[in-house]
C-alpha positions in Angstrom: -19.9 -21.4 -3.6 -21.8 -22.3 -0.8 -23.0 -25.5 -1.7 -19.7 -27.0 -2.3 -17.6 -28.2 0.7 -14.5 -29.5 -0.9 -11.6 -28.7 0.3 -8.1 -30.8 -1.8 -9.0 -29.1 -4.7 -9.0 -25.4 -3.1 -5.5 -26.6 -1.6 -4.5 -27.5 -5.1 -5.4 -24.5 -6.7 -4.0 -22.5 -4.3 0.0 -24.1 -4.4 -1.0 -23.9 -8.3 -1.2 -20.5 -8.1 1.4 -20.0 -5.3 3.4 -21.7 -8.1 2.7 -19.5 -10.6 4.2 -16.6 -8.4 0.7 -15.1 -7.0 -0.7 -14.4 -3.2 -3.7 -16.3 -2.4 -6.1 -15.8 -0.1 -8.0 -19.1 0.3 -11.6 -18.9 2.0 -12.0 -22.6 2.6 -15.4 -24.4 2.1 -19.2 -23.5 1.8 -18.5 -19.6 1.9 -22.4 -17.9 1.3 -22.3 -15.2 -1.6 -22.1 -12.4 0.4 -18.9 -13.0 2.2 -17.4 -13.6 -0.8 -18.5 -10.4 -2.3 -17.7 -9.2 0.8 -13.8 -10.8 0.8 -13.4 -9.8 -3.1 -14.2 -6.3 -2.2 -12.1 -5.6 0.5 -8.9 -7.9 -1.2 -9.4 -6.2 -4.5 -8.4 -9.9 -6.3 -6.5 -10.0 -9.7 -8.5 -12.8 -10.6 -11.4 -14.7 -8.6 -11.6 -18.7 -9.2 -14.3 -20.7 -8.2 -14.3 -24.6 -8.4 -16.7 -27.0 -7.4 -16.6 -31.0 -7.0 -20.0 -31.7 -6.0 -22.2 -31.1 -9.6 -23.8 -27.8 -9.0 -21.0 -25.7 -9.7 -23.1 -24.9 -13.5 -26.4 -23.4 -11.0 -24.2 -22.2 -7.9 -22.2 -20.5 -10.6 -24.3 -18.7 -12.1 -26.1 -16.9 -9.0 -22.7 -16.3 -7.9 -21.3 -14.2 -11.2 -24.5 -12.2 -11.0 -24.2 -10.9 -7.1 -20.0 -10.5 -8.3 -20.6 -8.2 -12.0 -23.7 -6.7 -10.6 -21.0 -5.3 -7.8 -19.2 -1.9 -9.3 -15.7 -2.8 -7.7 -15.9 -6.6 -9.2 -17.3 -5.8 -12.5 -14.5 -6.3 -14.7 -12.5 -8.0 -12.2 -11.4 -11.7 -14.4 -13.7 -14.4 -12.9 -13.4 -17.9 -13.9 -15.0 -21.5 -12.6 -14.2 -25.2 -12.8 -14.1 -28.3 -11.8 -17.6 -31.0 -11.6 -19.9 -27.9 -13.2 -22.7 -30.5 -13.3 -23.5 -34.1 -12.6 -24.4 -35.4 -16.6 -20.3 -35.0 -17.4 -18.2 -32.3 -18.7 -17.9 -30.8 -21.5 -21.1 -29.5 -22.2 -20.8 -26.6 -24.5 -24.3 -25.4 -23.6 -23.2 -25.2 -20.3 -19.5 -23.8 -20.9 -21.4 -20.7 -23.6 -24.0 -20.0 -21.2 -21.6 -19.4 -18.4 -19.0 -17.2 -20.4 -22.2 -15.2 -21.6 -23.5 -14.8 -17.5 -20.4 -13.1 -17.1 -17.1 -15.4 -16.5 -14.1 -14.7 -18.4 -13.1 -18.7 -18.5 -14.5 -21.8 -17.6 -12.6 -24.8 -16.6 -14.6 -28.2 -16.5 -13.3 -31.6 -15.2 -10.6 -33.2 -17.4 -9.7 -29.9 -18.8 -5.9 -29.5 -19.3 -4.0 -27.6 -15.9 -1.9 -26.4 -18.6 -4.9 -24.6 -20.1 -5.4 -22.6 -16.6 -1.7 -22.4 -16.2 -1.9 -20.4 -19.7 -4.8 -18.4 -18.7 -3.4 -17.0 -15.2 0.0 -16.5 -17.0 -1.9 -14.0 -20.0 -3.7 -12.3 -17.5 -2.1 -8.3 -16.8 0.0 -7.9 -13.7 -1.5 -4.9 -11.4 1.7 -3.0 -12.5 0.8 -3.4 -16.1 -2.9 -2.4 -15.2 -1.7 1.2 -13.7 0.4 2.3 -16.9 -1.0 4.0 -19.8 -1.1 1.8 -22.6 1.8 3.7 -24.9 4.1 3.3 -21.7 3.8 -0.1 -21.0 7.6 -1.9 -19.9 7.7 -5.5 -18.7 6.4 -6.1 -15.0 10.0 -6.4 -12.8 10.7 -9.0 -10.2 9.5 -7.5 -7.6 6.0 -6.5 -9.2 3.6 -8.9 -6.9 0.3 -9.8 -8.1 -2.6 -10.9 -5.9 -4.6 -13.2 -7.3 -8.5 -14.0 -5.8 -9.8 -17.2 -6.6 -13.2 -18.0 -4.6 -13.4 -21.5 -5.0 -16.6 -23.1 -4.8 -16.4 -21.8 -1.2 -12.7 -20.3 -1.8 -11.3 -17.4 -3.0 -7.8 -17.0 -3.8 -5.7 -13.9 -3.9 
């Protein structure tokens, strides 16, 4: 997200998800909305993550999942946000349903369990899975690499 100029939390979720086995493509700090469109489109992510520290995450978000859905390639692409979504605390659940109904597919405030994320990006279909028919489905091999977006609050991961 623009607004947002962290930069140890985008290094954290990237060797989090380097961890979890997936590519990342990190675009640092303060990226506008259109290079991150932009990025997302040409990358064609597995999943986009934006995080923000700075409080504004909650308003940033939401402008950003509108330019991402209202684009035909990122549509159904799996979005999610976390971190400091707004400066009155976490755990909002006005904030977290309003969010998921905007268009995310999680959301991940502040003092939300790791393990919860690690659980979600571990559910999530592998690109190998995607390109099967459903009836034909086998387990994902070894050598099956996903590529996993996340646009941080100026960050995406892929």
């Amino acid at each position: 997200m623009s607004s947002d100029s962290h930069t140890w939390n985008l290094v954290f979720l990237q060797l989090l998800l380097e961890e979890l086995g997936h590519r990342v493509t990190n675009l640092g700090a303060c990226v506008p909305d259109e290079l991150l469109v932009s990025e997302c489109r040409r990358i064609e992510p597995d999943l986009i993550v934006l995080s923000s520290v700075n409080g504004h995450g909650y308003h940033d978000g939401l402008r950003v999942i509108q330019a991402l859905r209202a684009c035909p390639e990122l549509a159904a692409t799996p979005t999610v946000i976390g971190g400091k979504l707004g400066i009155a605390g976490s755990g909002d659940p006005d904030r977290q349903r309003s969010l998921l109904a905007a268009g995310y597919d999680g959301v991940f405030e502040e003092g939300r369990s790791v393990a919860d994320f690690r659980s979600f990006v571990g559910a999530l279909p592998t690109a190998a899975d995607r390109a099967l028919p459903a009836p034909a489905r086998t387990l994902p091999t070894a050598s099956a690499a996903r590529t996993l977006p996340t646009a941080s609050a100026s960050g995406v991961l892929r």
